[in-house]
C-alpha positions as CSV (number, residue, x, y, z in Angstrom):
1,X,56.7,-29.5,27.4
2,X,55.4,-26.9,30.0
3,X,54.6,-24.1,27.6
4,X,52.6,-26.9,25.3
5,X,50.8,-28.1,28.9
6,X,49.9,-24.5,29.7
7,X,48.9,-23.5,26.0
8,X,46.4,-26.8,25.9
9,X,45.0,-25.6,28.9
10,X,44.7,-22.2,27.9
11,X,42.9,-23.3,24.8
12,X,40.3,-26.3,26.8
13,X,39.9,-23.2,29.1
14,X,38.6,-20.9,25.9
15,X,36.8,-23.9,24.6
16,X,34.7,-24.2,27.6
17,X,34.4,-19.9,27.6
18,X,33.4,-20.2,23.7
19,X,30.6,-23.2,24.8
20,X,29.1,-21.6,27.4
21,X,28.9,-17.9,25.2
22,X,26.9,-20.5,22.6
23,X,24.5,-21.5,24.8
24,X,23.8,-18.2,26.2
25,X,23.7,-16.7,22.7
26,X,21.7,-19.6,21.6
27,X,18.8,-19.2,24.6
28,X,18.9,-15.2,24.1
29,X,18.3,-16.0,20.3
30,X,15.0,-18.0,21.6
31,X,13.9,-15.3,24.0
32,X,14.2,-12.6,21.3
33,X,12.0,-14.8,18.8
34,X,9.3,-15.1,21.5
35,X,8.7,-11.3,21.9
36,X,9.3,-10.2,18.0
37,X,6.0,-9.9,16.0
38,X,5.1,-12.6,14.0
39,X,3.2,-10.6,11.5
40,X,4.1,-6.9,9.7
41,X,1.2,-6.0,8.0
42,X,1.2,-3.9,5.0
43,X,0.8,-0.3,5.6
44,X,-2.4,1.2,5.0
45,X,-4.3,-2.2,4.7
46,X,-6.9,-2.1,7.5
47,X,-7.3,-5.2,7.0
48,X,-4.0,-6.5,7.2
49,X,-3.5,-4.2,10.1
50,X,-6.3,-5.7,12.0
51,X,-4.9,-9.0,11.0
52,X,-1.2,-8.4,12.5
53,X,-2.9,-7.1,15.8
54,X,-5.1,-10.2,16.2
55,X,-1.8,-12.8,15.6
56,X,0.5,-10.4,17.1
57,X,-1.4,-10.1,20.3
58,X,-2.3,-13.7,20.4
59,X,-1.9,-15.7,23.9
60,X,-0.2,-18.7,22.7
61,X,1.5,-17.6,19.2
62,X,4.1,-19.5,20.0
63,X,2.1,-22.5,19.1
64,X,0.7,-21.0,15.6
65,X,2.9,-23.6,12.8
66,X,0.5,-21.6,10.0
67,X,0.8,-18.5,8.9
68,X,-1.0,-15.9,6.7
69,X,0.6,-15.0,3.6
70,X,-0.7,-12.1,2.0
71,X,-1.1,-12.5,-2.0
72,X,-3.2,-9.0,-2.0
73,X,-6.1,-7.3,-0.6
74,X,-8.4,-9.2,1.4
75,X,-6.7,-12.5,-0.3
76,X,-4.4,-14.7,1.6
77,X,-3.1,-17.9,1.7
78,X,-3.4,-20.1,5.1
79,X,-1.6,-23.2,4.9
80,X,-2.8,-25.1,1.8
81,X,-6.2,-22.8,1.4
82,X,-7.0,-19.6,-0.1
83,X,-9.3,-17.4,1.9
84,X,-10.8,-13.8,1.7
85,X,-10.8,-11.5,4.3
């Protein structure tokens, strides 16, 4: 009965380890995704480039829900619209 005491407490005592690792992962996850670049740009596109450095170095990027999808050069898609750049 003693060993079975000692091994539930052993395991509650992990548990509680393996929770708290979670969380920490969980807000370094969040605090990686705020630094890391929201946009590569194709290599060799100025225009693309130009386009990454603006949204990359944008204040508050964190609160950009659209992106730009490239379909090709110049063209890309914001949201629902098409627009040429």
């Amino acid at each position: 009965m003693l060993k079975a005491n000692q091994t539930s407490l052993e395991l509650l005592r992990d548990l509680r380890n393996n929770e708290t690792e979670l969380e920490n992962l969980k807000s370094y996850i969040l605090d990686l995704k705020s630094k890391v670049a929201v946009y590569i740009p194709v290599k060799g596109d100025s225009i693309d480039e130009k386009l990454a450095e603006y949204i990359n170095n944008y204040p508050e990027r964190q609160k950009l829900k659209i992106m730009f999808l490239r379909e090709m050069e110049g063209v890309y898609s914001f949201g629902s619209r098409r627009v040429y750049i």
